[in-house]
ZAROFI-858161 format. One record per residue (C-alpha): x, y, z; residue in three letters. Coordinates in pm, whole numbers, plus 50000, padded with zeros to 5 digits. Layout:
! residues N
XYZALA ...
! end
This chain:
! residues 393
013535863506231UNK 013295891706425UNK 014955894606786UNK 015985915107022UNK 017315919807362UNK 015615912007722UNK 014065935607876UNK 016895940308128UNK 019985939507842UNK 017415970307729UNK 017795988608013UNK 021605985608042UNK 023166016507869UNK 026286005707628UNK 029536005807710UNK 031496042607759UNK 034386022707693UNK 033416008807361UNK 033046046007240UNK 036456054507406UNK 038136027007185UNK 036096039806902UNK 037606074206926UNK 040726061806974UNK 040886043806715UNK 039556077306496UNK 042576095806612UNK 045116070506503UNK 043866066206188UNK 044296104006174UNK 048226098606296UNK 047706108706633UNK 050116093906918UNK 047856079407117UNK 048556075507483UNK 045566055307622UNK 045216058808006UNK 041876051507960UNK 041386012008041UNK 042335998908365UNK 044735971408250UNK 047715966008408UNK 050795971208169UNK 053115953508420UNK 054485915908339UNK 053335890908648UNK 056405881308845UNK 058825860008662UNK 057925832508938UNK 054555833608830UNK 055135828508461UNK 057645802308529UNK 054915781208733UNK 052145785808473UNK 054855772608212UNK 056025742808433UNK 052515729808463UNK 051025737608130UNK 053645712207971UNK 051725684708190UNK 049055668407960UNK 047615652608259UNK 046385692308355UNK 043995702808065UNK 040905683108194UNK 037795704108413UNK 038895711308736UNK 035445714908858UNK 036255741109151UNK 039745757209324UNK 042205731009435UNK 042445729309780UNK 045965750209803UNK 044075779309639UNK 041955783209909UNK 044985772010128UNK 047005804909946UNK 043745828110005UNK 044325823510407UNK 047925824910415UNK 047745858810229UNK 045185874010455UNK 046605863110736UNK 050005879210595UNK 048935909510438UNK 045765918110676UNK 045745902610942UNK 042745883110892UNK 042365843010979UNK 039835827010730UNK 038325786110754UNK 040165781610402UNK 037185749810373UNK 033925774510434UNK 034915811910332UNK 036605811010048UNK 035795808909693UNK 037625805509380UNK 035925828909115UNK 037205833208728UNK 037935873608861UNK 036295894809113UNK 033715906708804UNK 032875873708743UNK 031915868509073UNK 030385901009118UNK 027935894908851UNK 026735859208952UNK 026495872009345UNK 023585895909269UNK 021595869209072UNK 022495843409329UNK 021295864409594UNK 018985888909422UNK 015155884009390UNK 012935906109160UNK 011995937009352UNK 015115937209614UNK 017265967909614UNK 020995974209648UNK 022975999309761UNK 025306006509481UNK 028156037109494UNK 027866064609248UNK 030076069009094UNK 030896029609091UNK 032426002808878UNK 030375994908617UNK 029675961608676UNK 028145968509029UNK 024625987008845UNK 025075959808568UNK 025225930908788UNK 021825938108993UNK 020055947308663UNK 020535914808535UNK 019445901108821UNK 015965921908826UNK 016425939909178UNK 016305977009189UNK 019216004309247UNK 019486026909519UNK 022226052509397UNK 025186061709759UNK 026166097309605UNK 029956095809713UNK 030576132609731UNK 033696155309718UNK 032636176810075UNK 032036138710238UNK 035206123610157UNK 033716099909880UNK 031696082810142UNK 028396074810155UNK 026156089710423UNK 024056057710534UNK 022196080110773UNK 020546096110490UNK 019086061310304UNK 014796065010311UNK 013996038410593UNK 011516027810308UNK 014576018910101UNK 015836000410339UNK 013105983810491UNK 013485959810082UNK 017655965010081UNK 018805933510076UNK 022925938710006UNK 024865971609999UNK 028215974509740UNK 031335993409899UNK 034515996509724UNK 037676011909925UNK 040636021209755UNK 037726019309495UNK 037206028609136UNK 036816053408975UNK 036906071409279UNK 040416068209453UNK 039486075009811UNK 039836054110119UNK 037946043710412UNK 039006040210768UNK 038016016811012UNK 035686031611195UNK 033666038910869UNK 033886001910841UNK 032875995211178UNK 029606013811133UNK 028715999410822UNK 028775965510988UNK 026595982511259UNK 024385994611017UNK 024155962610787UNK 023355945211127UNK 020085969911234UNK 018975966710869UNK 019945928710765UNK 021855938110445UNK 024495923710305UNK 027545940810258UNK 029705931909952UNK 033305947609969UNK 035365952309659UNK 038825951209739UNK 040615948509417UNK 042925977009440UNK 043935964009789UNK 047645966609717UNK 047685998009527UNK 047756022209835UNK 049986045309878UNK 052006071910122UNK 052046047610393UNK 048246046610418UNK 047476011810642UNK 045625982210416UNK 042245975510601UNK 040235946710460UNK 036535949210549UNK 036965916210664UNK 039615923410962UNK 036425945811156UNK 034795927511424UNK 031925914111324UNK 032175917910971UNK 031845883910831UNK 028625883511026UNK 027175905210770UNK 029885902010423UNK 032175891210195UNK 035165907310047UNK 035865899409687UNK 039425904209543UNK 041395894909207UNK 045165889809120UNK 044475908108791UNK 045715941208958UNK 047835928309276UNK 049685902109035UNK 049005914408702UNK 047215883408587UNK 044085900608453UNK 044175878108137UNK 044625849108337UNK 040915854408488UNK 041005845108871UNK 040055856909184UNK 038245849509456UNK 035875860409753UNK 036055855010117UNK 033895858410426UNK 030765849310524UNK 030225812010543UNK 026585809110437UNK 027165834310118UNK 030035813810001UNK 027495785010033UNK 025095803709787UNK 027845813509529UNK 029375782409525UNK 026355762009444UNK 025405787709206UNK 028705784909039UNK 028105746809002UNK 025525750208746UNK 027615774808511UNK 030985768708501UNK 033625738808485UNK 036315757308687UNK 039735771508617UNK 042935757308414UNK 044755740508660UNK 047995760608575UNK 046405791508643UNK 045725776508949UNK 049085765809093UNK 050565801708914UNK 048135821209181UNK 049325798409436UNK 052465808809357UNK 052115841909367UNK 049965843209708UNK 052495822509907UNK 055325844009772UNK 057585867509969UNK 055515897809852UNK 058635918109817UNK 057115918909406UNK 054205939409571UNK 056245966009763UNK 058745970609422UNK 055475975509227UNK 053725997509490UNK 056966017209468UNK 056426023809068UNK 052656032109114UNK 053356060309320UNK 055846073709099UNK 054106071908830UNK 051226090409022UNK 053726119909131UNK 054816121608730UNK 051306122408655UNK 049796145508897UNK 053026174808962UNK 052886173408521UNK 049066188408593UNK 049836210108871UNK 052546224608707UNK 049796244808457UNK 047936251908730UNK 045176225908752UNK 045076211009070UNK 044616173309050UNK 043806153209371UNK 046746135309496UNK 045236099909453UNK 045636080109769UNK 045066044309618UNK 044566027009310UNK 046256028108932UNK 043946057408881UNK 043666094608971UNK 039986110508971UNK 040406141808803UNK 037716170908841UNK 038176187108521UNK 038166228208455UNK 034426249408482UNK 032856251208104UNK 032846215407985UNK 031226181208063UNK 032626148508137UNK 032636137607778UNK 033106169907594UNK 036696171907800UNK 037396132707712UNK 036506133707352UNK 038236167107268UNK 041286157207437UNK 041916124507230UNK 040946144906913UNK 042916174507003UNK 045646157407202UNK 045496120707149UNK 045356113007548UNK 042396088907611UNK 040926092807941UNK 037336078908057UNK 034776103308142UNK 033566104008452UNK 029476102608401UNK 030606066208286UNK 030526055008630UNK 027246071508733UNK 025506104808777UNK 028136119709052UNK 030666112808810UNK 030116142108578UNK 032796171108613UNK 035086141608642UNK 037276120308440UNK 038946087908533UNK 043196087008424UNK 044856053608451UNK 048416053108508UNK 049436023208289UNK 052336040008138UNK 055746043708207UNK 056556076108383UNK 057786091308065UNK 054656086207894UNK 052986100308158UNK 055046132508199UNK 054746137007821UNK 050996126107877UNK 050336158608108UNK 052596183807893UNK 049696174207614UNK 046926182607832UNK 048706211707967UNK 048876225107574UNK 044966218407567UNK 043906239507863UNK 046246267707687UNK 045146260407342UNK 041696260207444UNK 041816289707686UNK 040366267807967UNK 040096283008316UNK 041756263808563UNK 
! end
């Protein structure tokens, strides 16, 4: 038998992040100390709260059957936390959505929504799963350049009308990844404006929405007037709660795409473990003094991080947002050169930044999912590379 892929798993490049782990893995083997700040996982324990309600309610046999869809106080949770944390008042009943994670949900919104021939506005650099997701669904990428000189925003005003004229959704991120940057509101108040002229869809991903830092207000795309006219927001507890593993998130908005995604969703999946569940609830009807504590370790990890570069001289970005900082890296080497020489050389696995898209090149993408020790010792090793190396900073 011979078989191969579909066309469109053919024209999906592989995974940066499979070679990452593969070089990784090369050093150790070679007894290299690897510190990996490469994969955005979350090296924080979920609040003991949390773990203490997925316990209570996995020892109930009575929970292990389908659950079909999110229990009514998920969606009940999903409000109260909006209204708590942004101001926003959703109909928990008709615009919210229980997802297995935001990328889960990402993925099946394109090919819910997505017709052969339709394009989307996609960020570049951007997650991943943004170019993936259309792909599989047969529509066609536009590329939103998110420059440097325009504050990692895209400049709408410059989209071909003839583009736009077969745009049917547009993909924002803010506090976004890889890119760290953040958008104010009236750059969200014109991209409702603009979805509206142009009937696109705007699909905000808001996963890093308590990662902000320095003060810097929280703005959900969906507290703008107007905006559930024209989107949803998706968002995760994977980062907020550190319950990636657990696989759950949801999205929120408008009423008629919720519609779509859910009845999508019915024909693919039998819903979530009910513990899961009532652990999420927990942790979205909490206090939220977990969040502030944790927001408070971020940043300091961030200062470690970024004063441990600046202290040789190369000038990192202070990132606003996020568990990342986007690096440009010194004149004289490219994305992946830099990346793959410094977990050979150094054993410090970063991501290169052409993994995320064409603008991402002269990049590379640092997660800060180490304690700030690591991450202090992390920068002395880079520091000895650009020496060792005699890069110009």
């Amino acid at each position: 038998m011979n078989l191969y892929g579909s066309e469109k798993i053919r024209r999906m490049t592989s995974s940066i992040f499979q070679e990452v782990v593969d070089r990784k893995q090369e050093a150790m083997l070679k007894g290299k100390d690897v510190i990996d700040l490469s994969i955005g996982s979350p090296d924080f324990p979920p609040p003991p709260f949390v773990v203490d309600t997925l316990v209570e309610y996995s020892k109930d046999p009575g929970k292990y059957g389908y659950t079909l869809k999110g229990i009514s106080e998920f969606n009940e949770a999903v409000k109260y936390f909006y209204q708590q944390r942004y101001a926003v008042d959703l109909d928990d009943k008709r615009e919210v959505l229980q997802l297995m994670g935001s990328q889960d949900g990402l993925a099946h919104l394109a090919t819910a929504i997505i017709d052969p021939g339709d394009y989307v506005l996609v960020p570049d650099p951007g997650y991943p799963i943004y170019e993936a997701s259309v792909t599989i669904a047969g529509g066609n990428i536009y590329p939103m350049p998110l420059l440097e000189e325009n504050k990692f925003l895209p400049q709408l005003q410059e989209i071909p009308v003839e583009v736009l004229q077969k745009t049917k959704m547009m993909i924002l991120s803010y506090p976004g990844n890889p890119v760290t940057a953040l958008a104010d509101r009236q750059f969200f108040e014109g991209v409702v404006e603009f979805a509206k002229v142009h009937n696109i869809l705007v699909v905000h991903d808001f996963a890093y929405s308590e990662l902000i830092y320095d003060g810097n207000p929280r703005i959900s795309f969906l507290s703008v007037p107007g905006a559930k006219e024209v989107g949803v927001e998706f968002n995760s507890l994977s980062k907020t709660f550190n319950m990636a593993g657990c696989r759950i998130g949801y999205v929120a908005g408008n009423s008629q795409v919720i519609d779509i995604l859910a009845s999508f969703k019915s024909h693919i999946d039998y819903g979530i473990f009910y513990p899961i569940q009532k652990a999420a609830i927990a942790a979205l009807t909490s206090d939220f003094s977990f969040l502030e504590g944790q927001l408070k370790q971020y940043q300091s990890r961030r200062d470690a991080l970024v004063s441990g570069f600046r202290n040789s001289g190369w000038e990192v970005a202070n990132s606003p947002a996020t568990m990342f900082v986007w690096a440009k890296i010194p004149a004289g080497w490219s994305s992946r050169e830099f990346a793959f020489k410094l977990i050979d050389e150094e054993g410090i696995a970063v991501v290169p930044g052409d993994a995320f898209g064409k603008q991402g090149e002269g990049y590379v993408r640092i997660a800060m999912v180490q304690p700030p020790e690591r991450l202090t010792e992390a920068a002395q090793r880079v520091n000895q590379f650009l020496m060792e190396f005699s890069v110009g900073i």
